[in-house]
C-alpha positions as MATLAB code, in Angstrom:
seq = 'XXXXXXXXXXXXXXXXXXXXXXXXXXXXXXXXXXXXXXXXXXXXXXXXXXXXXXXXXXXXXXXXXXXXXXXXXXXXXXXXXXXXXXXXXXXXXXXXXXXXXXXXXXXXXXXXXXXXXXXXXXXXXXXXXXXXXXXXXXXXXXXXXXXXXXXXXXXXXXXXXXXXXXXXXXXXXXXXXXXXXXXXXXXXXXXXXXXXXXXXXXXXXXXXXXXXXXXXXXXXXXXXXXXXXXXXXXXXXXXXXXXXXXXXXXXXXXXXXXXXXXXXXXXXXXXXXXXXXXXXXXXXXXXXXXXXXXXXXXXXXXXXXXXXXXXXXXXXXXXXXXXXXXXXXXXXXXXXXXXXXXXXXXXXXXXXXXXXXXXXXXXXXXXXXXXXXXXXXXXXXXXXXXXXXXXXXXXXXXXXXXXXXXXXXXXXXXXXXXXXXXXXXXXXXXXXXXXXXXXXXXXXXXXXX';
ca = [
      66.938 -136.331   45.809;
      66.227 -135.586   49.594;
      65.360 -139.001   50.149;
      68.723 -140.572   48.436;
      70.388 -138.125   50.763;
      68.386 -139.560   53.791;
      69.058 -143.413   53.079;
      72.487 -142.505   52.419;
      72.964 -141.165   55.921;
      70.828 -143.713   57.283;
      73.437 -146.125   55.726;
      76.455 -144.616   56.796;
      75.194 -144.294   60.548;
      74.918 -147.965   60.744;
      78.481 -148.192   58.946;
      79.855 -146.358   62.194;
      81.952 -148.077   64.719;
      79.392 -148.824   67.319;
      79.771 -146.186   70.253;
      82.252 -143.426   70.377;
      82.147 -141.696   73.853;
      84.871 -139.572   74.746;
      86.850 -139.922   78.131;
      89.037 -137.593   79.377;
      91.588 -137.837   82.037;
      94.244 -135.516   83.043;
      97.200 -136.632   82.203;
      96.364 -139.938   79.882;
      95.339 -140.235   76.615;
      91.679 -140.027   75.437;
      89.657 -143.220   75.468;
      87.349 -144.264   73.067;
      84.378 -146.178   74.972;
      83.185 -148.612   72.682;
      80.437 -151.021   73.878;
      80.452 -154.356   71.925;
      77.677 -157.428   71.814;
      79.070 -159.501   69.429;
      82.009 -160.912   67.063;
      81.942 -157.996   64.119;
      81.546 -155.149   66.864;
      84.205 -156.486   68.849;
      86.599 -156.478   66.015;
      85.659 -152.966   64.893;
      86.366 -152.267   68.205;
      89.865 -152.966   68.372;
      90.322 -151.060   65.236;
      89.833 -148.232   67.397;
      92.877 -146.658   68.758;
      93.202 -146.165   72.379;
      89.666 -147.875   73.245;
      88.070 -149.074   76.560;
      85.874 -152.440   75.382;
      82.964 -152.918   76.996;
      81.906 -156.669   76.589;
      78.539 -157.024   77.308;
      78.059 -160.785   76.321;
      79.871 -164.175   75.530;
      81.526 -164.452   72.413;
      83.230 -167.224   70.710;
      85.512 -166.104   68.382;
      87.750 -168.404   65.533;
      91.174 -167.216   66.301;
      93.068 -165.098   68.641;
      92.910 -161.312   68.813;
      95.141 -158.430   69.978;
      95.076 -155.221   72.497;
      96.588 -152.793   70.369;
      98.869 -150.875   72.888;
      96.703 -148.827   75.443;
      93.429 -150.590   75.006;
      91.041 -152.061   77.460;
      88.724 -155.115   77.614;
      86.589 -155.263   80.401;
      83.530 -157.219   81.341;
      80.469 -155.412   82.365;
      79.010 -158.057   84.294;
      80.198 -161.315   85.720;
      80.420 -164.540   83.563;
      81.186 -162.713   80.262;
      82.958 -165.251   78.005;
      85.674 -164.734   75.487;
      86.552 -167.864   74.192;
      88.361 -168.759   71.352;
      87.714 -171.835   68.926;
      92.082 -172.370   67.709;
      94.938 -171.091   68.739;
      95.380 -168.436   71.276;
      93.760 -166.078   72.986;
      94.179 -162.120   73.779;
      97.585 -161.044   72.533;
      98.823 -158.091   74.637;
     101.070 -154.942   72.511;
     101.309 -152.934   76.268;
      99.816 -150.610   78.504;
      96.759 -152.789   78.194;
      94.083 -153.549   80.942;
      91.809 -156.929   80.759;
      89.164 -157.133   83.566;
      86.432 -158.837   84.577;
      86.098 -161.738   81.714;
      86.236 -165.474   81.751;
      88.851 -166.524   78.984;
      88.839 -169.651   77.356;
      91.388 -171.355   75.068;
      92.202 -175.198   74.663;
      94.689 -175.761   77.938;
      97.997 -175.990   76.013;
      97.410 -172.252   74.710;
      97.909 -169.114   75.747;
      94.755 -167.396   76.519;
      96.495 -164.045   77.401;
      99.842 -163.067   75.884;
     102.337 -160.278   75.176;
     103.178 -159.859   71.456;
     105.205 -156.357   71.360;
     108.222 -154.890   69.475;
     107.836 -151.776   72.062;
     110.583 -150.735   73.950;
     108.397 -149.869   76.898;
     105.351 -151.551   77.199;
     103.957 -149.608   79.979;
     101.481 -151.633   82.330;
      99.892 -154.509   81.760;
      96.693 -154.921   84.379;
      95.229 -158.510   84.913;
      91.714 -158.176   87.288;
      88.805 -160.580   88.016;
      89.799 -162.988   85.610;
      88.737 -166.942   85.034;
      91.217 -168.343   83.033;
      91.468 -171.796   80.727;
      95.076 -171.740   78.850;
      98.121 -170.305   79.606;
      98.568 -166.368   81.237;
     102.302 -165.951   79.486;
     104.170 -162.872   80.086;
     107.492 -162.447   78.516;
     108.745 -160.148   77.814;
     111.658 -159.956   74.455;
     113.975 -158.205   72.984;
     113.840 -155.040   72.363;
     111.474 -154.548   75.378;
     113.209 -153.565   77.785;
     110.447 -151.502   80.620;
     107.457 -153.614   81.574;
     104.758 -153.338   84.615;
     102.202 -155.580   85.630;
      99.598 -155.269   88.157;
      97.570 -158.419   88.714;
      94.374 -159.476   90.961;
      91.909 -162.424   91.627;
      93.224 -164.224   88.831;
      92.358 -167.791   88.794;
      93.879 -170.339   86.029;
      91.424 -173.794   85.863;
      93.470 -175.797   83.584;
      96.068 -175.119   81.797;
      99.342 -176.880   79.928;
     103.047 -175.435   80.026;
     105.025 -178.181   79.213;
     105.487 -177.315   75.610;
     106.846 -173.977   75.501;
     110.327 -173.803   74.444;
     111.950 -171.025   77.012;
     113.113 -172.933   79.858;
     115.878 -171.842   82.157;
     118.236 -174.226   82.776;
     120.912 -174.575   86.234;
     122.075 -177.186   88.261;
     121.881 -179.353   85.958;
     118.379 -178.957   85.189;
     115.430 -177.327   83.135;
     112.419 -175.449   84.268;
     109.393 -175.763   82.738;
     107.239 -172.751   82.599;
     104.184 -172.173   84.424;
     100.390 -172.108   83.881;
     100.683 -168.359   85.193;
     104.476 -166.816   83.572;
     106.375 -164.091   84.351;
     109.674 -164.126   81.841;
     112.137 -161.864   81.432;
     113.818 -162.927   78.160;
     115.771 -159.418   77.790;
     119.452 -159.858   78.606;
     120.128 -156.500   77.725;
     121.307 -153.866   80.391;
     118.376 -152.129   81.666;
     116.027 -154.299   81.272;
     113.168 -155.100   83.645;
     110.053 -156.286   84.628;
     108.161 -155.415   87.968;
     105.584 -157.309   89.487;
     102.919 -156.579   91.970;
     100.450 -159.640   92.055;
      97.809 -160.288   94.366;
      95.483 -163.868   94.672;
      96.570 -166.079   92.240;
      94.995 -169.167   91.678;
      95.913 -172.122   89.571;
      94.680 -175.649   89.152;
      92.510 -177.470   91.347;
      92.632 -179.936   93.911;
      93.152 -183.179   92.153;
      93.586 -181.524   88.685;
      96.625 -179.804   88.456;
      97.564 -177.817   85.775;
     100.623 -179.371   83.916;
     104.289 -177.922   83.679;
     104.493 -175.454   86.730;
     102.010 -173.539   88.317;
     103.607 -170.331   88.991;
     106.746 -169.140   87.523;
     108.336 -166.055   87.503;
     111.933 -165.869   86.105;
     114.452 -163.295   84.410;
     116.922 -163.876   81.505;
     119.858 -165.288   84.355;
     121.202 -164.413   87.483;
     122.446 -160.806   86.746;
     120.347 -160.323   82.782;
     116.747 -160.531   82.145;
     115.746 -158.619   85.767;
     112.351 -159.159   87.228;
     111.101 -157.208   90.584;
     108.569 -158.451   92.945;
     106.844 -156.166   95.106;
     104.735 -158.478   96.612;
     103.212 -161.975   95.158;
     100.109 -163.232   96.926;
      98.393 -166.775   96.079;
      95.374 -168.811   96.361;
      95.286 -172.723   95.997;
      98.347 -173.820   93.973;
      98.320 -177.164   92.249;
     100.697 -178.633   89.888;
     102.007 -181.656   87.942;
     105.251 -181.929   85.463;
     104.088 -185.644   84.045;
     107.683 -186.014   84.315;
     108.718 -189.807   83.927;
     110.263 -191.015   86.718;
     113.610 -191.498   86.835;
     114.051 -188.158   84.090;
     116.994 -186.633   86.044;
     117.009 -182.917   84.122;
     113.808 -181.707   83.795;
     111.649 -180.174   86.887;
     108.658 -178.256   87.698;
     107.657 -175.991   90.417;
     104.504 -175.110   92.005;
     105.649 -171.775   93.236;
     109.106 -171.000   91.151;
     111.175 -167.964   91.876;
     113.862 -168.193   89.388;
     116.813 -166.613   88.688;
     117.120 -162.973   87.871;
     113.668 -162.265   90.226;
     113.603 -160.740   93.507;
     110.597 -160.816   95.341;
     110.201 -158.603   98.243;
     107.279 -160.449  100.098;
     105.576 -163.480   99.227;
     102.275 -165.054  100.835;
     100.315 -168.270  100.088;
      97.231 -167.837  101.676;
      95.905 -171.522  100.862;
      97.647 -175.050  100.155;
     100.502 -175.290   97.455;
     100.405 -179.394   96.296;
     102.124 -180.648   93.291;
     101.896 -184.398   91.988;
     103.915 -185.304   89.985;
     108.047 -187.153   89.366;
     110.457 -183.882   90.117;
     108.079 -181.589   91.218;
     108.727 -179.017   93.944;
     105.946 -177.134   95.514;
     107.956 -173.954   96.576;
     111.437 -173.492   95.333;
     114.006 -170.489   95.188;
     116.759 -169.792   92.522;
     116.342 -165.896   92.997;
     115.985 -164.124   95.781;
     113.082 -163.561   98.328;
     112.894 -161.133  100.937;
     109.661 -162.651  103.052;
     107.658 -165.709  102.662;
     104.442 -167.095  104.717;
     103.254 -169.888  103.549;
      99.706 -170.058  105.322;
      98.540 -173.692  104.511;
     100.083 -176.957  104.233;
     102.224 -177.513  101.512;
     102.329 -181.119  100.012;
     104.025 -183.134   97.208;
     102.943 -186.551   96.010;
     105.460 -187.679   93.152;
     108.772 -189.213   93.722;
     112.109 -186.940   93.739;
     109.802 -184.525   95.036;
     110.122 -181.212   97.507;
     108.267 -179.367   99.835;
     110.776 -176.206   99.789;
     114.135 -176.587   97.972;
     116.675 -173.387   98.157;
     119.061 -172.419   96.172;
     118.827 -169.204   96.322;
     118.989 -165.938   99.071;
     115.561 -166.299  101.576;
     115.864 -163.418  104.433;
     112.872 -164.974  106.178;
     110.740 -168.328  105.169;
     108.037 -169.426  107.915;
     105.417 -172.494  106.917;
     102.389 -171.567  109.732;
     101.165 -175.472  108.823;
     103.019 -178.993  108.117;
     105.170 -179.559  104.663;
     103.975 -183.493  103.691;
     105.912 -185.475  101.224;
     104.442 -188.845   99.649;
     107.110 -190.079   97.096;
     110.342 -191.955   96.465;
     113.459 -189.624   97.406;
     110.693 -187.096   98.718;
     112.542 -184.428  101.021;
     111.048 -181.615  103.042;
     113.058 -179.000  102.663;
     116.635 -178.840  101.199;
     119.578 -176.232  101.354;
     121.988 -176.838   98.418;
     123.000 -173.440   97.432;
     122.444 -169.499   98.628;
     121.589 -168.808  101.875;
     118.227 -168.857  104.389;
     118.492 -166.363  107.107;
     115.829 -167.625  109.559;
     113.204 -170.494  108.352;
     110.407 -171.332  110.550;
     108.876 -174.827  110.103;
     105.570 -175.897  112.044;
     105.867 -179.952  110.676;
     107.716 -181.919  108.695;
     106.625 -185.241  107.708;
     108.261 -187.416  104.744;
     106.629 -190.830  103.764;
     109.113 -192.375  101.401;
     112.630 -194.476  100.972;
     115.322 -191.775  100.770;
     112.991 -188.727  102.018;
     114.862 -186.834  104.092;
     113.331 -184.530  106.823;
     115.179 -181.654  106.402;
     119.003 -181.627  103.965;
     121.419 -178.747  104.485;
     125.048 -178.079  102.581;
     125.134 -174.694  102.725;
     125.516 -171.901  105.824;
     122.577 -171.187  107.096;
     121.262 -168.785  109.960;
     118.299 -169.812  112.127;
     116.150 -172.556  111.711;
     113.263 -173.568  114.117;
     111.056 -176.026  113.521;
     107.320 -176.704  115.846;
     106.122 -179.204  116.276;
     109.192 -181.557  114.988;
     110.603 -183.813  112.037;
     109.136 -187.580  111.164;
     110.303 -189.297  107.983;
     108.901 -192.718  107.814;
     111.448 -194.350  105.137;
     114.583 -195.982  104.806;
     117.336 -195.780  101.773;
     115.949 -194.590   98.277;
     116.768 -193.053   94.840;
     116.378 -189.209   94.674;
     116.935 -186.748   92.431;
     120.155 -184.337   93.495;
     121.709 -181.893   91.040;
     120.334 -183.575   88.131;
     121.602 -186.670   89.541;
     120.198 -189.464   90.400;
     120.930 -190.556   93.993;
     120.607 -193.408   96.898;
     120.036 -191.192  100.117;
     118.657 -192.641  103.315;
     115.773 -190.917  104.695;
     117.011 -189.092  107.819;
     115.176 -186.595  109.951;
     118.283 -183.984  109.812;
     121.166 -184.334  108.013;
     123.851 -181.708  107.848;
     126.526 -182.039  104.887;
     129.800 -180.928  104.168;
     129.636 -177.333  103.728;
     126.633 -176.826  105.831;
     126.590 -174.695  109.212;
     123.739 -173.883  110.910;
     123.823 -171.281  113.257;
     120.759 -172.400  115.482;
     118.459 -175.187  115.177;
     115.754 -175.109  117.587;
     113.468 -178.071  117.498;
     110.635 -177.894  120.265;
     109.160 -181.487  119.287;
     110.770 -184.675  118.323;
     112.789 -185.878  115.216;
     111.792 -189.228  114.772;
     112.241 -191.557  111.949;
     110.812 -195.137  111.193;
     112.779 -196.408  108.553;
     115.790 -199.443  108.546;
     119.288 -197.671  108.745;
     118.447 -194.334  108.938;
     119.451 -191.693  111.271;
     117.406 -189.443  113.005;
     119.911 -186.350  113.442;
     122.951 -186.851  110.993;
     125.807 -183.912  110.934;
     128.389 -185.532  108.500;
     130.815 -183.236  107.414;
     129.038 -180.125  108.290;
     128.093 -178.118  111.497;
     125.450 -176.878  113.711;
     126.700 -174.248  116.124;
     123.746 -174.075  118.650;
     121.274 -176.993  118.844;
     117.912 -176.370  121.024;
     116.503 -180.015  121.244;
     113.002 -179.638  123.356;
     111.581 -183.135  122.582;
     113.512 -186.552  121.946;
     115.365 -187.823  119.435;
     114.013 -191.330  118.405;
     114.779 -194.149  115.496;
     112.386 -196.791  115.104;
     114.102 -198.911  112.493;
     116.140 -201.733  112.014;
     119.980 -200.885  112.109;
     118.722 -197.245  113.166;
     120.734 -194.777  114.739;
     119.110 -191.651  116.975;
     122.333 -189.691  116.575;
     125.649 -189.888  114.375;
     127.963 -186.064  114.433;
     131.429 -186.630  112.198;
];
C-alpha cells in the first residue's frame, strides 16, 4: 500500500506544470515563473494565469499561440527561437510583455498580434526582438485604452500588402506596414499611445513589402493614436505597386491620420523601391522630425517627404535622392510645415520636381541646394496621374512661403524646365546665396506669375 501511495505521488509530481515560483510586487498581480524547454511545457505554460515564460531554447511550434492577458514571454539568452510552422505567430489579449526572442513566421503573417475583446488592454511591451512576419497592432472595437512600449525591434522580412484595413484619402489607399500601429476604434475615447524606440525593418536591397512603418488611427478626429516619441533604425520598403496604379501607395515611414507624434528621429537611411512609394510622409500630425541619414526612393511616382499634414519642425541632416519617373523631393499639398530644413535635394527623373508647394508654409531652408536632372514626365498627384516638368522649385496656386533660404544653387538639367517656378502662388522672402542655373534645352532659370 505505501508503495502505490509513493508511485502515485511520484506520478502526479511529474503531472505538475513545470515550475511554479511565486513573484511578488507591490502593487501588480502575482506572477507565476514558469521555465519552459520545449513544445508541451510551453503550452502548459500559458495555461497558467498571469505567468512570466522563461524560454530557454528554440522551439518550432505547428500553429500560432496566445498571451493570455498579463503574461510574459521572455528569452533567457540570445538567439532563442519561436517559430511557427502555419499561420501566425504570438497573439497578444493585453498587458503582455515579449522580450528577448527571435520570432519566425512565413513573411505574409503576423508573427506578433493583438487578438482582444478587452476594453483596456493595458500595455503591450515589445524588447530585443528579431522578427520574420508582420508586428500588427490594432487595436478594435470594443478596445478602447491601449499602451505600447517598444525597443530594438528589428523586422527582416516581412509582407503587408494583403491585409484588408487600409485607410484611404486623397484619393488613395495605404497599405499597412511590416511594423503597424492601427487604431480601428472610432468610438469616443478611444486611444492608443505609443512610445517606440529603434525600429528596424527590411534590409538594404530587400525591402519588406507594403510599408515599412505605419502608424494610423480610425480618421482624422476617430480612432486616436499618441506618439511620444518614435525612433528608427534602417528603413526599407517596397509596395510592388504596378506602375501607372494611380490609388494605391505605400510609405516607408507613414504617419497617418488620427496620430500625433510628438518627436520623431531616424537615426539611419529610410529607402523605399518601389511604383508610389514614399519614404517619409505625413497625414497626421508631427511635432519634431530629424531625419539623420539620407533618405532615398527608387520607383517611379515616388517621394522623398510628401506632407499633407501639420509638421512644426522637419530637418533632413543629409541629402533626399529620388531615382524614378515623376520622382519629387519633397511636396506640400495639404496642412502646414512650420520650418523644414533640407541639407540636398537631388531628383533624377522626367517630371521630378525638386521641391512642390500649394499650401502656406512657414520657413524653409535648404543647404547645400536643389538639382533635378529631368525634363517633363508622368507623376502621380492626388490619385491622378499627371505630366509635370521637373523643376527645382515650383510654387502653386495656393502656396506662400514665408522664407526660403537657399545657401547653394538650384540647378536643373532637363529640356523645358524651370529652375525656380512661382505660378500662381507666393514666396514672401527669398534668400538666394548661390545661382540659379538651367542647363536644358528651352530652359528657363526663373519664371514668377
Amino acid at each position: 500500500m505505501k508503495t502505490i501511495i509513493s508511485n502515485t505521488l511520484f506520478v502526479a509530481t511529474l503531472l505538475l506544470p513545470l515550475v511554479l515560483i511565486p513573484s511578488v510586487a507591490l502593487g501588480q498581480p502575482q506572477k507565476s515563473l514558469m521555465k519552459v524547454t520545449n513544445a508541451t511545457e510551453l503550452y502548459n505554460a500559458l495555461g497558467v494565469e498571469n505567468a512570466k515564460i522563461e524560454v530557454s531554447n528554440s522551439i518550432t511550434l505547428p500553429s500560432s499561440i496566445t498571451l493570455r492577458y498579463g503574461q510574459q514571454l521572455v528569452a533567457t539568452q540570445k538567439g532563442v527561437m519561436l517559430a511557427f510552422a502555419q499561420g501566425d505567430g504570438i497573439a497578444l489579449e493585453g498587458n503582455n510583455v515579449v522580450r528577448g526572442l527571435v520570432v519566425q513566421t512565413a513573411s505574409a503573417n503576423r508573427a506578433i498580434y493583438i487578438s482582444s475583446t478587452r476594453k483596456s488592454l493595458g500595455t503591450i511591451e515589445l524588447d530585443g526582438l528579431t522578427v520574420t512576419g508582420n508586428v500588427q497592432l490594432i487595436m478594435r472595437n470594443p478596445g478602447k485604452q491601449l499602451a505600447i512600449k517598444v525597443n530594438d525591434v528589428d523586422i527582416v522580412s516581412a509582407d503587408a500588402r494583403a491585409f484588408s484595413e487600409r485607410p484611404l484619402k486623397y484619393g488613395v489607399i495605404v497599405y499597412q506596414g511590416a511594423f503597424t500601429v492601427y487604431n480601428y476604434n472610432p468610438q469616443e475615447g478611444s486611444e492608443i499611445k505609443v512610445r517606440a524606440e529603434n525600429i528596424s525593418v527590411g534590409r538594404s536591397l530587400a525591402p519588406v513589402l507594403g510599408s515599412g512603418i505605419f502608424i494610423s488611427g480610425f480618421g482624422d478626429d476617430k480612432g486616436l493614436v499618441s506618439i511620444e516619441r518614435l525612433t528608427t533604425g534602417g528603413v526599407y520598403s517596397s509596395g510592388l505597386i504596378p506602375q501607372g496604379q494611380p490609388n494605391l501607395i505605400t510609405g516607408g515611414i507613414f504617419i497617418v491620420y488620427g496620430a500625433t507624434a510628438k518627436e520623431i528621429i531616424s537615426n539611419k537611411e529610410v529607402v523605399t523601391y518601389g511604383t508610389n512609394d514614399m519614404a517619409l510622409d505625413v497625414w497626421g500630425k508631427v511635432g519634431n522630425w530629424v531625419a539623420k541619414e539620407k533618405v532615398i526612393t527608387y520607383g517611379a511616382s515616388g517621394i522623398g517627404f510628401v506632407n499633407f499634414g501639420e509638421v512644426n519642425s522637419f530637418k533632413a541632416e543629409n541629402s533626399i535622392e529620388t531615382y524614378g519617373l515623376g520622382a519629387r523631393g519633397f511636396n506640400q499639398y495639404d496642412g502646414t510645415i512650420g520650418d523644414a530644413y533640407f541639407y540636398e535635394i537631388v531628383t533624377a527623373g522626367d517630371g521630378a520636381i525638386g521641391m512642390q508647394i500649394s499650401k502656406p508654409v512657414g520657413k524653409i531652408t535648404i543647404e547645400k541646394g536643389v538639382v533635378t536632372k529631368g525634363s517633363k514626365g508622368e507623376t502621380l498627384v492626388k490619385g491622378e496621374i499627371k505630366t509635370l516638368s521637373a523643376d527645382g522649385i515650383s510654387v502653386l496656386n495656393g502656396g506662400v512661403v514665408k522664407e526660403l533660404i537657399v545657401n547653394g544653387d538650384i540647378r536643373t538639367e532637363g529640356d523645358g524646365v524651370t529652375a525656380y517656378n512661382v505660378d500662381g502662388g507666393k514666396v514672401e522672402k527669398f534668400n538666394l546665396k548661390g545661382k540659379l542655373i538651367a542647363t536644358g534645352a528651352n530652359a528657363k532659370e526663373k519664371q514668377v506669375k
